[in-house]
Predicted model as a PDB file, atoms N, CA, C, CB and O in Angstrom, pLDDT in the B-factor column:
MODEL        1                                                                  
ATOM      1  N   UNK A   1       0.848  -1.177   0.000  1.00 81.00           N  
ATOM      2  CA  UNK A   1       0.000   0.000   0.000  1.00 81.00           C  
ATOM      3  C   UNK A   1       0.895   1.243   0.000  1.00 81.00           C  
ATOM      4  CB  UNK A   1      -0.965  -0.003   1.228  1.00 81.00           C  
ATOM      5  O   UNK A   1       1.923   1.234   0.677  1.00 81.00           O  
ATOM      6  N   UNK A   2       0.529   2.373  -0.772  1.00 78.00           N  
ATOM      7  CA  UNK A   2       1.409   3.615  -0.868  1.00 78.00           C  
ATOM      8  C   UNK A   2       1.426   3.896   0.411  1.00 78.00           C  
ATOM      9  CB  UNK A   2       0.958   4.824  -1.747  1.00 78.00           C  
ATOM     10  O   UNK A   2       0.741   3.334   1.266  1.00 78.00           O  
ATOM     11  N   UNK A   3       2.560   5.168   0.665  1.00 85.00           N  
ATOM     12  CA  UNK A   3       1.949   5.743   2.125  1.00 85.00           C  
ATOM     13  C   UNK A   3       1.229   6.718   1.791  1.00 85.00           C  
ATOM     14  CB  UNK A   3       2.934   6.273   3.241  1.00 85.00           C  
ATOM     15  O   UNK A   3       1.096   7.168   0.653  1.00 85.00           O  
ATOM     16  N   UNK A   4       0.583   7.201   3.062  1.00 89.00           N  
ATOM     17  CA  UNK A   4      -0.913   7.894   3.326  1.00 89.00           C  
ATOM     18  C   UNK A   4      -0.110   9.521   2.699  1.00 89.00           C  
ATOM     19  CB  UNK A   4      -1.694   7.831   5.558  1.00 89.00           C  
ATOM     20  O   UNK A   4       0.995   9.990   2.972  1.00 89.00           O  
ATOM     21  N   UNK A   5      -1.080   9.985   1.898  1.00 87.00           N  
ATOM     22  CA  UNK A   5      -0.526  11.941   1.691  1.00 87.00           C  
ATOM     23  C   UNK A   5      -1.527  12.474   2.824  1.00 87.00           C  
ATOM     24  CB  UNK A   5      -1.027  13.009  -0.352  1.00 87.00           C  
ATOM     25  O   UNK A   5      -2.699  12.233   3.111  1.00 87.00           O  
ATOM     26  N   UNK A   6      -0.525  13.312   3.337  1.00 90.00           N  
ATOM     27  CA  UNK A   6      -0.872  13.914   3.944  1.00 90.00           C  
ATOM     28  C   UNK A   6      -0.885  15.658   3.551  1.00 90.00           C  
ATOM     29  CB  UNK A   6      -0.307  13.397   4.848  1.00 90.00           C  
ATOM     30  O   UNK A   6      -1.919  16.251   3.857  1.00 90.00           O  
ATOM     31  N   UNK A   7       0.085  16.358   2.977  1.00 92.00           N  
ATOM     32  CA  UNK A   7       1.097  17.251   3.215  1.00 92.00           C  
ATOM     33  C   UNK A   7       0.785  17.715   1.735  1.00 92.00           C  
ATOM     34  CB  UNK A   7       2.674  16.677   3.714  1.00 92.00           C  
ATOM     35  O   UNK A   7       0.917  16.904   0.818  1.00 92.00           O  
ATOM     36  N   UNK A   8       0.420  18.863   1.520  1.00 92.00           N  
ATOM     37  CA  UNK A   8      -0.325  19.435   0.448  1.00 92.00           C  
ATOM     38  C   UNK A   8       0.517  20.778  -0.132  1.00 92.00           C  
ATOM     39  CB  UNK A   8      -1.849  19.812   1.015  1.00 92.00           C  
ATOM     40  O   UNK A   8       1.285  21.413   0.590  1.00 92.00           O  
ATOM     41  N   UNK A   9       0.281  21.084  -1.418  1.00 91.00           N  
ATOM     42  CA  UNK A   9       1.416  22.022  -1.376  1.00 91.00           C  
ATOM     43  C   UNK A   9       0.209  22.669  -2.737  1.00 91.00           C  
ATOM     44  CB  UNK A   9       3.473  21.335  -1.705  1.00 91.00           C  
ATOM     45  O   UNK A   9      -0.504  21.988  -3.474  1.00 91.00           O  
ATOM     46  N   UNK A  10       0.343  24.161  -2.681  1.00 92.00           N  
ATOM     47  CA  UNK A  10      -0.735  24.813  -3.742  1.00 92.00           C  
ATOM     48  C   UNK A  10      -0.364  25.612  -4.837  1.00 92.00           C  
ATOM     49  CB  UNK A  10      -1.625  25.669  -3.109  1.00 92.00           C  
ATOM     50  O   UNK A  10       0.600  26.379  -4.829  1.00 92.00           O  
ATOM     51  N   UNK A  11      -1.475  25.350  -6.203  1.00 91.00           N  
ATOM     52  CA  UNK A  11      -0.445  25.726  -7.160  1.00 91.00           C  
ATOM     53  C   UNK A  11      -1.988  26.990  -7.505  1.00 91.00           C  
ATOM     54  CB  UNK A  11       0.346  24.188  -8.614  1.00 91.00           C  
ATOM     55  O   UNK A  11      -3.147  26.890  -7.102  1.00 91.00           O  
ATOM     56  N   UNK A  12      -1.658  27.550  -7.955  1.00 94.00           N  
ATOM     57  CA  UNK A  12      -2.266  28.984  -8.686  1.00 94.00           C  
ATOM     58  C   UNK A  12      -2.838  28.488  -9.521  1.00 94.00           C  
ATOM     59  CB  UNK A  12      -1.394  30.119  -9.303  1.00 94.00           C  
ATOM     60  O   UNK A  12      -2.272  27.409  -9.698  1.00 94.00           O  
ATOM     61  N   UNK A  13      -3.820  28.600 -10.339  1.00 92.00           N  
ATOM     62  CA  UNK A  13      -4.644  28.434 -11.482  1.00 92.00           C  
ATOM     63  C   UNK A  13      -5.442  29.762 -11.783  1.00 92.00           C  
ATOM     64  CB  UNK A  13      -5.594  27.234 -11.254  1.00 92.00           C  
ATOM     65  O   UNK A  13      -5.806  30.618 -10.976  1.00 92.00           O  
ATOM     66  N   UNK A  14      -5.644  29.709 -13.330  1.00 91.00           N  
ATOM     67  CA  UNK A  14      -6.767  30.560 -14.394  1.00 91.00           C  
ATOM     68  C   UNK A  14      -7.943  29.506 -13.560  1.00 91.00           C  
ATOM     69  CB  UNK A  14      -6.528  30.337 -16.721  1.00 91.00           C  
ATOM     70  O   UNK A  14      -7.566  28.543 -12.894  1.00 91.00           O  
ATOM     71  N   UNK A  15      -9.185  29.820 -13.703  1.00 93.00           N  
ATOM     72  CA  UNK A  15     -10.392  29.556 -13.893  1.00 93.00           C  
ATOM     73  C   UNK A  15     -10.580  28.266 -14.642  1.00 93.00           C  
ATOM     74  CB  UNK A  15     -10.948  30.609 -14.474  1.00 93.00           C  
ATOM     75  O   UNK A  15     -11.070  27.176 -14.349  1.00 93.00           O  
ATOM     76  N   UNK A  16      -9.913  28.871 -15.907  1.00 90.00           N  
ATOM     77  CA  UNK A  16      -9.933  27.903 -17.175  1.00 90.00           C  
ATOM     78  C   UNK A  16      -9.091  26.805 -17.051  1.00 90.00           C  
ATOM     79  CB  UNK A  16      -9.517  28.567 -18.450  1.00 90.00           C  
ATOM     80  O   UNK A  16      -9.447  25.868 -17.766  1.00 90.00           O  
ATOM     81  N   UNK A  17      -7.774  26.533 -16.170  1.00 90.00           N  
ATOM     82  CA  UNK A  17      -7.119  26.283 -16.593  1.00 90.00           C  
ATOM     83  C   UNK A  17      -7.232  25.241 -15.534  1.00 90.00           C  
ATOM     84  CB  UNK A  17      -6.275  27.080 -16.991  1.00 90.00           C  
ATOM     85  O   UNK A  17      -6.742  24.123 -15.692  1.00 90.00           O  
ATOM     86  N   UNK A  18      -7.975  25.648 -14.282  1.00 93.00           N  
ATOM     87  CA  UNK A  18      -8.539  24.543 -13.316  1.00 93.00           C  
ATOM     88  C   UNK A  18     -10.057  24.028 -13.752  1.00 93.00           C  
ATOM     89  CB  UNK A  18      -8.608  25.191 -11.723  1.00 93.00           C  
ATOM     90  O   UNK A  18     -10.504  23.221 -12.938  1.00 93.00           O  
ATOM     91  N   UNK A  19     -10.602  24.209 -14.434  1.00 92.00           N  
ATOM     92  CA  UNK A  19     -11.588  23.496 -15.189  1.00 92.00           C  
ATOM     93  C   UNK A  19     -11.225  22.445 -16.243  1.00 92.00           C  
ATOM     94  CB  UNK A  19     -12.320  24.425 -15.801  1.00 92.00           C  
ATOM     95  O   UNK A  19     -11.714  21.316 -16.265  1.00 92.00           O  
ATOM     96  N   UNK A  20     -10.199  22.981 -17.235  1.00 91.00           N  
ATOM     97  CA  UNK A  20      -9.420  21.940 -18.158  1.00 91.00           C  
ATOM     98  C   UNK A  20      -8.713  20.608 -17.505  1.00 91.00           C  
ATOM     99  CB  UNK A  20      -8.248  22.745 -18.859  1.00 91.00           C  
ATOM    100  O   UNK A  20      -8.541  19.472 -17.945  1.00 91.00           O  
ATOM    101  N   UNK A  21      -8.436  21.138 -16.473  1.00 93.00           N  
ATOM    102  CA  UNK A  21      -7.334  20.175 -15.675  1.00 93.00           C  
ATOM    103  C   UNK A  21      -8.427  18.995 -14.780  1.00 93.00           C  
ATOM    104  CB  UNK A  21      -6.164  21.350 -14.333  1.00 93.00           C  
ATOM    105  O   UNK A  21      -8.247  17.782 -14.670  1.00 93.00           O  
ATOM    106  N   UNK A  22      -9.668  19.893 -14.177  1.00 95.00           N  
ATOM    107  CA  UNK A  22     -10.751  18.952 -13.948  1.00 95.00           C  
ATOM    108  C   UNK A  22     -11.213  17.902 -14.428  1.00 95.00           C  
ATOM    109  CB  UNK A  22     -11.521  19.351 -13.968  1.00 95.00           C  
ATOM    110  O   UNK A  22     -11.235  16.753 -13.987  1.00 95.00           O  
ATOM    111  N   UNK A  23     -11.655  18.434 -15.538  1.00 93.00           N  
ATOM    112  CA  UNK A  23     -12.376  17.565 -17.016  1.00 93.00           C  
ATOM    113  C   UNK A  23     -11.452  16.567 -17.267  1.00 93.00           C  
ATOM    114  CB  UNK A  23     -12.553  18.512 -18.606  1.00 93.00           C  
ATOM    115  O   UNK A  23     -11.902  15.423 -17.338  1.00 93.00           O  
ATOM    116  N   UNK A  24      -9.968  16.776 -17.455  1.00 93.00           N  
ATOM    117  CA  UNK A  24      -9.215  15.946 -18.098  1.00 93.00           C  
ATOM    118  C   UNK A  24      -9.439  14.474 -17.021  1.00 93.00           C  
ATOM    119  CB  UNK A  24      -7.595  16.658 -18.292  1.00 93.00           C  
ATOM    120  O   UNK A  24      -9.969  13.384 -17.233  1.00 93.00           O  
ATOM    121  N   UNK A  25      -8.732  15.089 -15.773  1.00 96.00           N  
ATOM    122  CA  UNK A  25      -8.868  14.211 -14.762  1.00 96.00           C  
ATOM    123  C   UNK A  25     -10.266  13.331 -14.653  1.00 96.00           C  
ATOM    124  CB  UNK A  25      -8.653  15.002 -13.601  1.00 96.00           C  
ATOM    125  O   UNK A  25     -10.230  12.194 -14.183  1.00 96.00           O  
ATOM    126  N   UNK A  26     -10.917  13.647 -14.897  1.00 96.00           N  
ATOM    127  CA  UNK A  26     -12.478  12.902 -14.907  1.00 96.00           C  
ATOM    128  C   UNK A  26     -12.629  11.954 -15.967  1.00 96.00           C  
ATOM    129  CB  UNK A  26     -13.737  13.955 -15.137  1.00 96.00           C  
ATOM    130  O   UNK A  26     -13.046  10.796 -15.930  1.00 96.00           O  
ATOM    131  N   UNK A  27     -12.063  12.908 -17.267  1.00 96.00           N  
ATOM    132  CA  UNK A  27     -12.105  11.986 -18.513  1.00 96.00           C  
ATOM    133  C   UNK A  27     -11.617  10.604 -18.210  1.00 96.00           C  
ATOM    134  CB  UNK A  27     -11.227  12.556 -19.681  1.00 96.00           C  
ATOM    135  O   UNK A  27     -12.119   9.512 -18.478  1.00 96.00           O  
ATOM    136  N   UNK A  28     -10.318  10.977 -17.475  1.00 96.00           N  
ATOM    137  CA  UNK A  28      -9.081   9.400 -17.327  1.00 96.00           C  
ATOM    138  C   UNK A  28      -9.356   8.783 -16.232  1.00 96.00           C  
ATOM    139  CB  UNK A  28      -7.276   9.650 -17.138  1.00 96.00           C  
ATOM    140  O   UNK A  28      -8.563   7.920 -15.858  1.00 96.00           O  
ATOM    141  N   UNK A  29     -10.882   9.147 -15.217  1.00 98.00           N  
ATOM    142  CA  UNK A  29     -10.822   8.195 -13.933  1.00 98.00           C  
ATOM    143  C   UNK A  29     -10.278   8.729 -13.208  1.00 98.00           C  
ATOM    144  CB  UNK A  29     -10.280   6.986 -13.915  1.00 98.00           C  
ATOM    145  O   UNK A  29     -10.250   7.920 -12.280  1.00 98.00           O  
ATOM    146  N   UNK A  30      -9.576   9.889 -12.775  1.00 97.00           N  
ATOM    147  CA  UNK A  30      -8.290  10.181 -11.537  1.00 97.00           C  
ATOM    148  C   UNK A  30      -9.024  11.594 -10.805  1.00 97.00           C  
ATOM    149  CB  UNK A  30      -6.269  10.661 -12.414  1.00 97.00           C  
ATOM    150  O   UNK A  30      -9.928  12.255 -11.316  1.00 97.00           O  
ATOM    151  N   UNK A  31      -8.551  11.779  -9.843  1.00 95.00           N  
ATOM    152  CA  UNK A  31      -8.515  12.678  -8.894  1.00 95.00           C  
ATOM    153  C   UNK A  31      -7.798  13.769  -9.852  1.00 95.00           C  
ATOM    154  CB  UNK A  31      -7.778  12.182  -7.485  1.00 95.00           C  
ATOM    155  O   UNK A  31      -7.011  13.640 -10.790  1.00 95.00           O  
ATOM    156  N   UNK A  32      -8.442  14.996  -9.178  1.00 94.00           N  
ATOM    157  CA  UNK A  32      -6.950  16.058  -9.857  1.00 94.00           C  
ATOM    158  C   UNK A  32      -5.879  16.091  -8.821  1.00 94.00           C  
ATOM    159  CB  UNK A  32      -7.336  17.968 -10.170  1.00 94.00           C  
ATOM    160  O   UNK A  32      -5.334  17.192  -8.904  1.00 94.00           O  
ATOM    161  N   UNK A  33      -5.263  15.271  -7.753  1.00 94.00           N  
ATOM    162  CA  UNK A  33      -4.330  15.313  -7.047  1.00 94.00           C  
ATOM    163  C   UNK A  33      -3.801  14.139  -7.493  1.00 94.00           C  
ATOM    164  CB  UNK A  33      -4.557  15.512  -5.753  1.00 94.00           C  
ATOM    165  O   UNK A  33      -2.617  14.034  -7.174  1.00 94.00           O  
ATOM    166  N   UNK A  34      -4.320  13.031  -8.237  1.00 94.00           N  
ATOM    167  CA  UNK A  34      -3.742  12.140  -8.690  1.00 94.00           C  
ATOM    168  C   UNK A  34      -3.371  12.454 -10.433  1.00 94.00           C  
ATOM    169  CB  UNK A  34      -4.601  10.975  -8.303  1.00 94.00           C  
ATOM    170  O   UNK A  34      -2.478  11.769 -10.932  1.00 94.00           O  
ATOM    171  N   UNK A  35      -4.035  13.424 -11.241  1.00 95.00           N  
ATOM    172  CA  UNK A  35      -3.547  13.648 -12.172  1.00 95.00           C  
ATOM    173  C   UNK A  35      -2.188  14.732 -12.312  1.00 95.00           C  
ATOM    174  CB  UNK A  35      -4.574  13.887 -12.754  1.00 95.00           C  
ATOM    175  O   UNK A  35      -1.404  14.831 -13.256  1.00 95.00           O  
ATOM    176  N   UNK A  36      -2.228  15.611 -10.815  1.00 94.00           N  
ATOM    177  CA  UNK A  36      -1.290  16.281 -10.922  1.00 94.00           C  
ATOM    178  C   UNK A  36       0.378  15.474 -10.912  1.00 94.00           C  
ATOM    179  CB  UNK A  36      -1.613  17.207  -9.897  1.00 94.00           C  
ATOM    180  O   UNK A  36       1.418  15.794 -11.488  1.00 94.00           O  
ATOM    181  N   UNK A  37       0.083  14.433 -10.075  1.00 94.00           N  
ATOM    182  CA  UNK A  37       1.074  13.780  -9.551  1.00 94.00           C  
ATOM    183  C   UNK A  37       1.785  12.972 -10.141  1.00 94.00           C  
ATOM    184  CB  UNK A  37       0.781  13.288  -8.737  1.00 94.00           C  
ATOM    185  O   UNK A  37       2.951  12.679  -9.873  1.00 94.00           O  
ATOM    186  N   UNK A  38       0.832  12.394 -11.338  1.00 95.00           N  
ATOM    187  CA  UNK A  38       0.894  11.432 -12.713  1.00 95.00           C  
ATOM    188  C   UNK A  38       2.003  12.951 -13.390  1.00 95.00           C  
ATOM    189  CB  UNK A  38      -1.267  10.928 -13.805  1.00 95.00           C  
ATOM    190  O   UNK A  38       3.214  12.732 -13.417  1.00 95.00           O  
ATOM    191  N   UNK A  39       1.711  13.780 -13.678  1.00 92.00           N  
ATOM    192  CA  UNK A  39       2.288  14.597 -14.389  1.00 92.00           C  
ATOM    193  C   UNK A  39       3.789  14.996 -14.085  1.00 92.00           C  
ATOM    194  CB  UNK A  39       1.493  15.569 -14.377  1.00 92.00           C  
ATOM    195  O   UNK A  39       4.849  15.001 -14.711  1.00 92.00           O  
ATOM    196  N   UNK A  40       3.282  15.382 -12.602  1.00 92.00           N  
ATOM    197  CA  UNK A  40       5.347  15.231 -12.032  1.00 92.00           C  
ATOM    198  C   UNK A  40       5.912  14.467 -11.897  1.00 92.00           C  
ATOM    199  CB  UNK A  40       5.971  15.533 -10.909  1.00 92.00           C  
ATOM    200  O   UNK A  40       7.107  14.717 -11.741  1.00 92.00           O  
ATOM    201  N   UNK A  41       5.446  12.921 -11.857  1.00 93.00           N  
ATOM    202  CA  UNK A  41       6.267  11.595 -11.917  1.00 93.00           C  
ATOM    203  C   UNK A  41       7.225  11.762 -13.323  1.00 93.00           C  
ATOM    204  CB  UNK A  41       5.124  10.111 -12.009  1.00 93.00           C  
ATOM    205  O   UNK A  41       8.427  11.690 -13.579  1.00 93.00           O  
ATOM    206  N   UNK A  42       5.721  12.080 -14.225  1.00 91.00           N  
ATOM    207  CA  UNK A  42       6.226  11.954 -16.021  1.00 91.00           C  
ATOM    208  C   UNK A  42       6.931  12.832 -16.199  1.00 91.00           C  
ATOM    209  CB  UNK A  42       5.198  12.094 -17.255  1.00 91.00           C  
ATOM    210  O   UNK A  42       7.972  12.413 -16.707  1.00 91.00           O  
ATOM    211  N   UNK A  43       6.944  14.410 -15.979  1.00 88.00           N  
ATOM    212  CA  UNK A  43       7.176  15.710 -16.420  1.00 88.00           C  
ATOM    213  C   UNK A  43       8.737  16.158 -16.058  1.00 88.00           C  
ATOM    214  CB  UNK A  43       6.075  16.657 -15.744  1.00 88.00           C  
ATOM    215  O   UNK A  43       9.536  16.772 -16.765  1.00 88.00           O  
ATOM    216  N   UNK A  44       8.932  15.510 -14.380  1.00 88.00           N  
ATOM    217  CA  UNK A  44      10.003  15.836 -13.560  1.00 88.00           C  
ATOM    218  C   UNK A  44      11.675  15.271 -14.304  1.00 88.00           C  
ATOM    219  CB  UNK A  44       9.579  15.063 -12.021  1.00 88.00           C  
ATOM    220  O   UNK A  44      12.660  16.008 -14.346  1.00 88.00           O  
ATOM    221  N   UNK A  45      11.643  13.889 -14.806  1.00 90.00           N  
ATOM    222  CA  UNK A  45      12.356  13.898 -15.667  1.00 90.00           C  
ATOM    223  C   UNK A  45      12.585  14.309 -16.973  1.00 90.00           C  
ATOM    224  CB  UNK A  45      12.437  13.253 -15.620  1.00 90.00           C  
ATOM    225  O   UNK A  45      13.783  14.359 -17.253  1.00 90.00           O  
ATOM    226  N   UNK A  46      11.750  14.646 -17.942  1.00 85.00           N  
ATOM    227  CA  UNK A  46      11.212  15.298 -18.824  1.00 85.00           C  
ATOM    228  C   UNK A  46      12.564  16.814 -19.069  1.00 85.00           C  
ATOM    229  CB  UNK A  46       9.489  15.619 -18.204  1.00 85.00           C  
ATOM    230  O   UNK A  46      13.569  17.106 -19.717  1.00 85.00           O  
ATOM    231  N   UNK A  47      11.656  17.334 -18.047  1.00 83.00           N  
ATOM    232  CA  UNK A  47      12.226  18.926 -18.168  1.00 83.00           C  
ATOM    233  C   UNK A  47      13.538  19.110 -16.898  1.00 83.00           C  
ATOM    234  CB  UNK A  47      10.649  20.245 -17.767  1.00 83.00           C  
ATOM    235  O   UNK A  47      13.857  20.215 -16.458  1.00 83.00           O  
ATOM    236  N   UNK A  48      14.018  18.133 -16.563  1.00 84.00           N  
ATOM    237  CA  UNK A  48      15.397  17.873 -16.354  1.00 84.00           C  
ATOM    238  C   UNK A  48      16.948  18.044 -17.339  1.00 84.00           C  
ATOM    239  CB  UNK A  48      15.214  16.653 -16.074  1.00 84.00           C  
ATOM    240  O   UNK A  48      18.065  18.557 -17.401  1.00 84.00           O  
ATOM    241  N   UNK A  49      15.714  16.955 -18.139  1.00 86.00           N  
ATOM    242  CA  UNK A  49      17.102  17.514 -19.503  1.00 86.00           C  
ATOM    243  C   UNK A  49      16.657  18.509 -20.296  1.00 86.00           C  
ATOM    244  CB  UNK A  49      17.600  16.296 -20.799  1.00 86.00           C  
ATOM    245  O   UNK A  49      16.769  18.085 -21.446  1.00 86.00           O  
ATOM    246  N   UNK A  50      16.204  19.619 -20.311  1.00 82.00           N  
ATOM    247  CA  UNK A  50      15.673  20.685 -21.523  1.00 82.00           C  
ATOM    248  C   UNK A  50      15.944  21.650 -20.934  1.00 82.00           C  
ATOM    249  CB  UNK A  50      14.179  20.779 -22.063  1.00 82.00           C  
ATOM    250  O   UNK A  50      15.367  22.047 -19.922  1.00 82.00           O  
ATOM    251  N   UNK A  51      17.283  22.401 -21.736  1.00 84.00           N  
ATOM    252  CA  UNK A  51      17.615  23.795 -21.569  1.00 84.00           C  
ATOM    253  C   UNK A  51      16.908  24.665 -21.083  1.00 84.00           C  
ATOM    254  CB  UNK A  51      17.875  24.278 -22.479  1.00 84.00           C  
ATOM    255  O   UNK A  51      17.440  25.426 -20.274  1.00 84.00           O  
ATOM    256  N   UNK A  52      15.484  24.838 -21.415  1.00 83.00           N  
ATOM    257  CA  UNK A  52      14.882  26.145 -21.417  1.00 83.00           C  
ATOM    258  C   UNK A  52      13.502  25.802 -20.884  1.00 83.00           C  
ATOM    259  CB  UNK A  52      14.881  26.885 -22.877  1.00 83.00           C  
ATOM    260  O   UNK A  52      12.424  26.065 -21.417  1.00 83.00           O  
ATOM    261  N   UNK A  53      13.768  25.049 -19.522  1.00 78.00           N  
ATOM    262  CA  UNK A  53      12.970  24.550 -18.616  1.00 78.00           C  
ATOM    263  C   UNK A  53      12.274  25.813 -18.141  1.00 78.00           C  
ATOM    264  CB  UNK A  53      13.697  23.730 -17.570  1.00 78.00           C  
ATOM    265  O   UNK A  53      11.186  25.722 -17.573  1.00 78.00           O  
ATOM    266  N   UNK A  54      12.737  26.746 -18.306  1.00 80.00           N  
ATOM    267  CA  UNK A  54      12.790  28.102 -17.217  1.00 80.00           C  
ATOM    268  C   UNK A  54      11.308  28.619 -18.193  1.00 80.00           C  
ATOM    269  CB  UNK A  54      14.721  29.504 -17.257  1.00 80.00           C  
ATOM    270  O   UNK A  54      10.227  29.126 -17.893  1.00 80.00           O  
ATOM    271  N   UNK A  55      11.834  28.258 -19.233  1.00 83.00           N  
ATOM    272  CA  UNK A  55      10.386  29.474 -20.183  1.00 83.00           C  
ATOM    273  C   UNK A  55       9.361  28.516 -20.314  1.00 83.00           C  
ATOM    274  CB  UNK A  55      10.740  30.225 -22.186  1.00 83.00           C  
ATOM    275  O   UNK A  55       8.339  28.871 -20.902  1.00 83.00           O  
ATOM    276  N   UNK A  56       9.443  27.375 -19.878  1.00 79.00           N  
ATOM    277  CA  UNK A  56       8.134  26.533 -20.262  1.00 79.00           C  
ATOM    278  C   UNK A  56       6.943  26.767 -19.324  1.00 79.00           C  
ATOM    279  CB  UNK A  56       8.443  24.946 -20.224  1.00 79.00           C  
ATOM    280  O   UNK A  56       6.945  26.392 -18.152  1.00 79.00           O  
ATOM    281  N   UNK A  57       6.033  27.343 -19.852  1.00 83.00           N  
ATOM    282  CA  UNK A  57       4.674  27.274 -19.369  1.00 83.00           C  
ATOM    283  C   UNK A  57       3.633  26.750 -19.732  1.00 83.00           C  
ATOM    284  CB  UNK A  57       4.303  28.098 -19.270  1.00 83.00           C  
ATOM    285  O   UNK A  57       3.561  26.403 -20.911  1.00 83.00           O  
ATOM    286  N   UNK A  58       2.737  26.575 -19.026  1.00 80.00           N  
ATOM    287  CA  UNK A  58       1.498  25.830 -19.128  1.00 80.00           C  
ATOM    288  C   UNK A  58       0.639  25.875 -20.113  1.00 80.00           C  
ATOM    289  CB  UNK A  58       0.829  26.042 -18.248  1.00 80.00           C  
ATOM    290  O   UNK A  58      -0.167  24.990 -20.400  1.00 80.00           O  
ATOM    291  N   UNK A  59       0.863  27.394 -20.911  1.00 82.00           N  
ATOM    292  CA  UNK A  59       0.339  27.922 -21.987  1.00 82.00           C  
ATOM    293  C   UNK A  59       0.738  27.545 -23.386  1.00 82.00           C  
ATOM    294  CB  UNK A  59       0.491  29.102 -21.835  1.00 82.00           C  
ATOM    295  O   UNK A  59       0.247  27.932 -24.446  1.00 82.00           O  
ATOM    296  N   UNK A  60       1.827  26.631 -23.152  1.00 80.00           N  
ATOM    297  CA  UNK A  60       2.488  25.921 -24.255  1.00 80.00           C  
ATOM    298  C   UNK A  60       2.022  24.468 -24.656  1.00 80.00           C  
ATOM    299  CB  UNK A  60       3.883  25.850 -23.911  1.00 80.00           C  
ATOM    300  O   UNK A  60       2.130  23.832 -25.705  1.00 80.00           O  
ATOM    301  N   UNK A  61       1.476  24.189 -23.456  1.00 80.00           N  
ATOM    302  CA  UNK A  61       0.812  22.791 -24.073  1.00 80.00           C  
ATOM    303  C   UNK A  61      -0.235  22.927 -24.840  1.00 80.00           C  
ATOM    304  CB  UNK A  61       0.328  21.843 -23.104  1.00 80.00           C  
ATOM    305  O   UNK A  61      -1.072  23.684 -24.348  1.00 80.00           O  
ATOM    306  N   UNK A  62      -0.569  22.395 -26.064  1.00 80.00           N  
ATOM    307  CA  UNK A  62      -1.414  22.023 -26.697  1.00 80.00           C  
ATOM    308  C   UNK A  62      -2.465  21.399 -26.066  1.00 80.00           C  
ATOM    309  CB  UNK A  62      -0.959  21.451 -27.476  1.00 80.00           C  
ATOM    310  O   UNK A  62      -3.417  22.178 -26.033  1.00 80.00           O  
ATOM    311  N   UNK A  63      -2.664  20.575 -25.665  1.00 76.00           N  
ATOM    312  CA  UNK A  63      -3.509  19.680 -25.029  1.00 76.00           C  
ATOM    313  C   UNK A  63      -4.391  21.019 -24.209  1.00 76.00           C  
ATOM    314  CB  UNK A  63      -2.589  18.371 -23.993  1.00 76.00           C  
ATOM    315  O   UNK A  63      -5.567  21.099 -24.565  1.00 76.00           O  
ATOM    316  N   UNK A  64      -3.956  22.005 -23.211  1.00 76.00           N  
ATOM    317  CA  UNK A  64      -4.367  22.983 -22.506  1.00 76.00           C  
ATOM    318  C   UNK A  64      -5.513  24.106 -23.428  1.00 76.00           C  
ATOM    319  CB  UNK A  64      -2.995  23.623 -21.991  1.00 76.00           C  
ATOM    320  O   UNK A  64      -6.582  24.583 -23.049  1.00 76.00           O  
ATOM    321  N   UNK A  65      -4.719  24.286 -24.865  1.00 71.00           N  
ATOM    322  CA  UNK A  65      -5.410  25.499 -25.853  1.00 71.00           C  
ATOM    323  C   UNK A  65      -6.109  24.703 -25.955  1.00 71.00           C  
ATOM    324  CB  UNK A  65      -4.895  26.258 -27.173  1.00 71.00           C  
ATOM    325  O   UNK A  65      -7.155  24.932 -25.349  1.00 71.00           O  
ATOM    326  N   UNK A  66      -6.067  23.437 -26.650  1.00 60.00           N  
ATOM    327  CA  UNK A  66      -7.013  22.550 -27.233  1.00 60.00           C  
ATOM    328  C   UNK A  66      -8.368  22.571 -26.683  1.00 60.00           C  
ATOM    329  CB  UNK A  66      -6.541  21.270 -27.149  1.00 60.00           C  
ATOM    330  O   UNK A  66      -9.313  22.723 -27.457  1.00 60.00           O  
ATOM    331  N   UNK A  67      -8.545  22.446 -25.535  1.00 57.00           N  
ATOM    332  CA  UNK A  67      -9.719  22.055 -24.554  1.00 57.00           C  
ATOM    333  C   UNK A  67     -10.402  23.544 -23.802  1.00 57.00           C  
ATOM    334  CB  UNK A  67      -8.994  20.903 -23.229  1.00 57.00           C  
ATOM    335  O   UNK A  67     -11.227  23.485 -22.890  1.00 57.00           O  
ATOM    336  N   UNK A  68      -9.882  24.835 -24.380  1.00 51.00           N  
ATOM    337  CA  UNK A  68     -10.335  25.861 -23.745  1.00 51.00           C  
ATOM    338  C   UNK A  68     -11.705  26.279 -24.514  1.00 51.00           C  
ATOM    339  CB  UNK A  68      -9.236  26.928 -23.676  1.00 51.00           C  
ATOM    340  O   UNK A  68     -12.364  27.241 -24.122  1.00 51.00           O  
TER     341      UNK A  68                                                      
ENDMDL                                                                          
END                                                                             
């Protein structure tokens, strides 16, 4: 069994951008604390190796415009 979360940490959102992130999560079955988490498992190595980690924003994903 995982261990228990306790310990919460908060991220800023658009309106839109916590509605997109809702929906998605619903679409796939998950919590949005479990879709966030799916994302930094995947993401955290990801943008480890990419230079220009610094300018990447949220506004760059496709998937995000797509669904607004």
């Amino acid at each position: 069994m995982p261990p228990k979360r306790e310990a919460q940490t908060g991220v800023k959102l658009t309106d839109d951008e916590q509605i997109i992130l809702r929906r998605l999560a619903e679409d796939w079955g998950l919590t949005l604390s479990e879709l966030v988490r799916r994302c930094i498992a995947v993401g955290l190595p990801v943008l480890h190796e990419v230079p220009f980690m610094r300018r990447v924003q949220l506004e760059d994903c496709t998937l995000m415009r797509r669904r607004q």
